[in-house]
PyMOL CGO cylinders between C-alpha atoms (Angstrom):
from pymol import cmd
from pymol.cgo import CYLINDER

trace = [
    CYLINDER, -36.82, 1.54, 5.92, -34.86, 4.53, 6.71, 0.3, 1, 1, 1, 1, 1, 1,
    CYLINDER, -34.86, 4.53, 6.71, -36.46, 4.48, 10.88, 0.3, 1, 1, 1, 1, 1, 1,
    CYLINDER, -36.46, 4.48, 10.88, -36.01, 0.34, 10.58, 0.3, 1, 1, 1, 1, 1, 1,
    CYLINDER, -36.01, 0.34, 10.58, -32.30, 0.88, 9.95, 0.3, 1, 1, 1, 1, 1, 1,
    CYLINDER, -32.30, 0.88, 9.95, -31.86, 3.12, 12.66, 0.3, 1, 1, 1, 1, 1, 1,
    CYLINDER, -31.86, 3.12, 12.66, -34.15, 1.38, 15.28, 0.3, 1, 1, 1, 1, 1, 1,
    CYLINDER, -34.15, 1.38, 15.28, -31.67, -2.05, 14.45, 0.3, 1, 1, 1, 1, 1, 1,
    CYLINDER, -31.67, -2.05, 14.45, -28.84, -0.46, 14.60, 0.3, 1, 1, 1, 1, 1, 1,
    CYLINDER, -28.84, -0.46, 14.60, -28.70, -0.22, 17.73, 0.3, 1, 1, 1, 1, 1, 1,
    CYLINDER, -28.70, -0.22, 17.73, -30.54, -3.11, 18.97, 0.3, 1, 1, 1, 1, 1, 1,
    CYLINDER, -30.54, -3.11, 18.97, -29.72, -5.91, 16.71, 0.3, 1, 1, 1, 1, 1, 1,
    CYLINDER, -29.72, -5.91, 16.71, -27.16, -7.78, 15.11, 0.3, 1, 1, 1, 1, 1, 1,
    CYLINDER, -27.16, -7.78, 15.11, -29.64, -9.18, 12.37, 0.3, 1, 1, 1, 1, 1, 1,
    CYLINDER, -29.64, -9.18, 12.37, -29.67, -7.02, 9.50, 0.3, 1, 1, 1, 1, 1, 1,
    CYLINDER, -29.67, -7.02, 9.50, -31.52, -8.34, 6.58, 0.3, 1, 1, 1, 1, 1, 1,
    CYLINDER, -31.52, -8.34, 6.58, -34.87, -6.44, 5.15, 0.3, 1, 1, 1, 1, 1, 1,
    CYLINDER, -34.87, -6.44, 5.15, -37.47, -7.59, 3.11, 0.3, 1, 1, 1, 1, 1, 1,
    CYLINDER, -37.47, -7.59, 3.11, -39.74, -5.38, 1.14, 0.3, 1, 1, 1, 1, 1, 1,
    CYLINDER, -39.74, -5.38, 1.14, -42.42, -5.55, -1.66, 0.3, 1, 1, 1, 1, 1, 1,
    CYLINDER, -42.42, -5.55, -1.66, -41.02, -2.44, -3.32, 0.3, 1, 1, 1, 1, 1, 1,
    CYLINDER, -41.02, -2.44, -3.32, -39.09, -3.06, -6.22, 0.3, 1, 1, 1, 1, 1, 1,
    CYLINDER, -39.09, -3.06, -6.22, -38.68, 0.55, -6.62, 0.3, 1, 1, 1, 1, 1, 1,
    CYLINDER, -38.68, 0.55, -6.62, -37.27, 0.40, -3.05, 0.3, 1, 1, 1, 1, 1, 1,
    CYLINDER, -37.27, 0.40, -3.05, -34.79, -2.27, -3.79, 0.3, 1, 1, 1, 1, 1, 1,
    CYLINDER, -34.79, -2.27, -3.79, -34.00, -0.75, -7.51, 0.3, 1, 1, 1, 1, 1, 1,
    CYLINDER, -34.00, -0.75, -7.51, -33.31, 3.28, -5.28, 0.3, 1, 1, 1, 1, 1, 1,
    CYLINDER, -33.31, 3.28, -5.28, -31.00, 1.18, -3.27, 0.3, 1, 1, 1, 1, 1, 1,
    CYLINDER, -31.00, 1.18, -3.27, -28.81, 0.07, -5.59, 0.3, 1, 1, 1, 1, 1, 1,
    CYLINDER, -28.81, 0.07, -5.59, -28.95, 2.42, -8.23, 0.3, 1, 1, 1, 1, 1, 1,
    CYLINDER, -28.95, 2.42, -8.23, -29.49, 5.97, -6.66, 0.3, 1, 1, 1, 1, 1, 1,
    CYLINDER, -29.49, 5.97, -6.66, -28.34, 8.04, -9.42, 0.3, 1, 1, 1, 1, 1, 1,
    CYLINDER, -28.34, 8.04, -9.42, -30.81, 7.40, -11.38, 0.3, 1, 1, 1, 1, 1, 1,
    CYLINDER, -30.81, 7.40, -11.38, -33.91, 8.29, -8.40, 0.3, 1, 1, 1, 1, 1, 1,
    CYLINDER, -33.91, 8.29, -8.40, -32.51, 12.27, -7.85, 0.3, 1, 1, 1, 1, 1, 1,
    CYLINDER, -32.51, 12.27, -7.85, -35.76, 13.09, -6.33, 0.3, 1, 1, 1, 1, 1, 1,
    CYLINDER, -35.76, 13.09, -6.33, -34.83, 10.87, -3.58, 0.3, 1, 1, 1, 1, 1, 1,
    CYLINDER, -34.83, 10.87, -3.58, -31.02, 11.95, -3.16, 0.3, 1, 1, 1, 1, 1, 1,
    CYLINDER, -31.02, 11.95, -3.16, -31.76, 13.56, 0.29, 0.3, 1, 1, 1, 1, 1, 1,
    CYLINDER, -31.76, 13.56, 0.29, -33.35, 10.09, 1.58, 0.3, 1, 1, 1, 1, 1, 1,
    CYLINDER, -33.35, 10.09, 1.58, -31.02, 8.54, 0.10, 0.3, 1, 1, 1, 1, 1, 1,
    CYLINDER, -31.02, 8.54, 0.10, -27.80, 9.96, 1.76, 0.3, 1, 1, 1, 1, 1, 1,
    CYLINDER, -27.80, 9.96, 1.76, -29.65, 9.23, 5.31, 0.3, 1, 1, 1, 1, 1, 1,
    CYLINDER, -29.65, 9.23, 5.31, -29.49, 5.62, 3.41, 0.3, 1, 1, 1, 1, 1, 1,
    CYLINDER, -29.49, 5.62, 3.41, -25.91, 5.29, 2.94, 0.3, 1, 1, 1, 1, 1, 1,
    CYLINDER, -25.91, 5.29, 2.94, -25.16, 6.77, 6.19, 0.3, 1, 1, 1, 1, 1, 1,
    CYLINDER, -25.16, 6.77, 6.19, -27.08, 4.29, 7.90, 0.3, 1, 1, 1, 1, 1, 1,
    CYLINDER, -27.08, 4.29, 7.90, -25.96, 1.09, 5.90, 0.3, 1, 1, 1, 1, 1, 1,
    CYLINDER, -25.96, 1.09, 5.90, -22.39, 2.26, 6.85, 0.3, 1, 1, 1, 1, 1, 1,
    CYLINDER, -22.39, 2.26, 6.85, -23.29, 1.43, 10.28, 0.3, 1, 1, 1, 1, 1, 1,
    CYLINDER, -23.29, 1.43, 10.28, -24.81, -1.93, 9.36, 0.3, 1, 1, 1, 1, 1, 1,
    CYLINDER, -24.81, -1.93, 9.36, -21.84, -3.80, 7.85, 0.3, 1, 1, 1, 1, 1, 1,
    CYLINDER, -21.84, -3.80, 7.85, -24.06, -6.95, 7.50, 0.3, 1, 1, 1, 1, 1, 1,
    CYLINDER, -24.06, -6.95, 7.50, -27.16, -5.18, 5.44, 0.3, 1, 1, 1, 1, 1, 1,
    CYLINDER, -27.16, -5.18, 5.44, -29.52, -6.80, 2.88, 0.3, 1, 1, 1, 1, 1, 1,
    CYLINDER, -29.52, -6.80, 2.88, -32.17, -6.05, 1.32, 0.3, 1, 1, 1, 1, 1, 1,
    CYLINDER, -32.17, -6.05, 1.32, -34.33, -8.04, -0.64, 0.3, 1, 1, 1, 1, 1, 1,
    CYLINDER, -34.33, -8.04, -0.64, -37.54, -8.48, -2.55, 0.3, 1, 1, 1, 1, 1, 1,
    CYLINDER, -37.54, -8.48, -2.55, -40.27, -10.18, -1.81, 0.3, 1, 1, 1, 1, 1, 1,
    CYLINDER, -40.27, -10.18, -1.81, -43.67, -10.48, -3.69, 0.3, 1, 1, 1, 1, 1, 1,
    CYLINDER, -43.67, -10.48, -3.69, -46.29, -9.29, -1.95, 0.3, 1, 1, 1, 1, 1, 1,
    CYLINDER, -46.29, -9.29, -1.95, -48.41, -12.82, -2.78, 0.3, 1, 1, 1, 1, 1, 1,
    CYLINDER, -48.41, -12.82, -2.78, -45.36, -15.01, -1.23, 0.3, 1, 1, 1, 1, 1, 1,
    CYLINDER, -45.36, -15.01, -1.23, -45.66, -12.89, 2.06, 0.3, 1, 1, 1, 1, 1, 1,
    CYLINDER, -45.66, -12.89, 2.06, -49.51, -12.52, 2.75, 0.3, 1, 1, 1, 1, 1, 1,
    CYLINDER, -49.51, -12.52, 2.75, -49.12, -12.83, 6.63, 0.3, 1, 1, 1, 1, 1, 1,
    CYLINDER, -49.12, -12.83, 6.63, -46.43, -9.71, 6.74, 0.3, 1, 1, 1, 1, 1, 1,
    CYLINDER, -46.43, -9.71, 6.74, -48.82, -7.76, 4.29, 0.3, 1, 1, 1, 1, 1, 1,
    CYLINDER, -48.82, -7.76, 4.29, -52.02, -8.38, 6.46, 0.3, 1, 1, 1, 1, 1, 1,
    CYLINDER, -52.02, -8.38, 6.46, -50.12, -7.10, 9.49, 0.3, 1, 1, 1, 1, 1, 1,
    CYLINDER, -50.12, -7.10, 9.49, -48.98, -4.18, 8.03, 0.3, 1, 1, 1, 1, 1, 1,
    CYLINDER, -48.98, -4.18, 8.03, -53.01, -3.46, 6.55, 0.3, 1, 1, 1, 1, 1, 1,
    CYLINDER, -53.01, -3.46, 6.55, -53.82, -3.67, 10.27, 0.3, 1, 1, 1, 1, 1, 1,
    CYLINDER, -53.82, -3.67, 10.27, -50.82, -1.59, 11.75, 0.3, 1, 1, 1, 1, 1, 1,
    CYLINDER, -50.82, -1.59, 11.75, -51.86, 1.28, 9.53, 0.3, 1, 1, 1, 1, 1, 1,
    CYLINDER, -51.86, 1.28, 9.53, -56.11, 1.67, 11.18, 0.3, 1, 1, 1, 1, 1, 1,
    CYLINDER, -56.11, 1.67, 11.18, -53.85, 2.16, 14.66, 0.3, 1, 1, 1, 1, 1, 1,
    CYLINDER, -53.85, 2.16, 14.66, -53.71, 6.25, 15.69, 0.3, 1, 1, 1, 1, 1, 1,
    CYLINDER, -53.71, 6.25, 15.69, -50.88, 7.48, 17.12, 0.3, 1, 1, 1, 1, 1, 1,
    CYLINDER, -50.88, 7.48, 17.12, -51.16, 10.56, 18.97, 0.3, 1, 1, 1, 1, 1, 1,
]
cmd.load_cgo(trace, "trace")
């Protein structure tokens, strides 16, 4: 999410996120209570300052099978 935000930021005005984290969407808006997290989470809040028109929401992964597949297939690629 973290290299999303900062990719967008600078290259779009659309700012709306989906994920099928829960855990994701529950850090986000209750990071007190994920301390093992608190570094990532300050990059967070730095970055959302810069994207006034941020949202994040959940979706199931069974509602979003196409996105899902996609991002099975994105992770057999190699960088190097």
């Amino acid at each position: 999410l973290i290299w999303a935000m900062k990719c967008i930021s600078h290259h779009s005005p659309i700012q709306h996120f989906g994920t099928d984290c829960q855990d994701l969407v529950r850090m986000i808006s209750e990071p007190v209570t994920w301390p093992s997290f608190s570094t990532e989470l300050e990059e967070f809040a730095h970055l959302r300052r810069r994207l006034p028109n941020f949202y994040l929401s959940y979706i199931p992964r069974s509602s979003n099978s196409k996105a899902d597949c996609l991002a099975k297939v994105a992770r057999t690629f190699r960088s190097d």
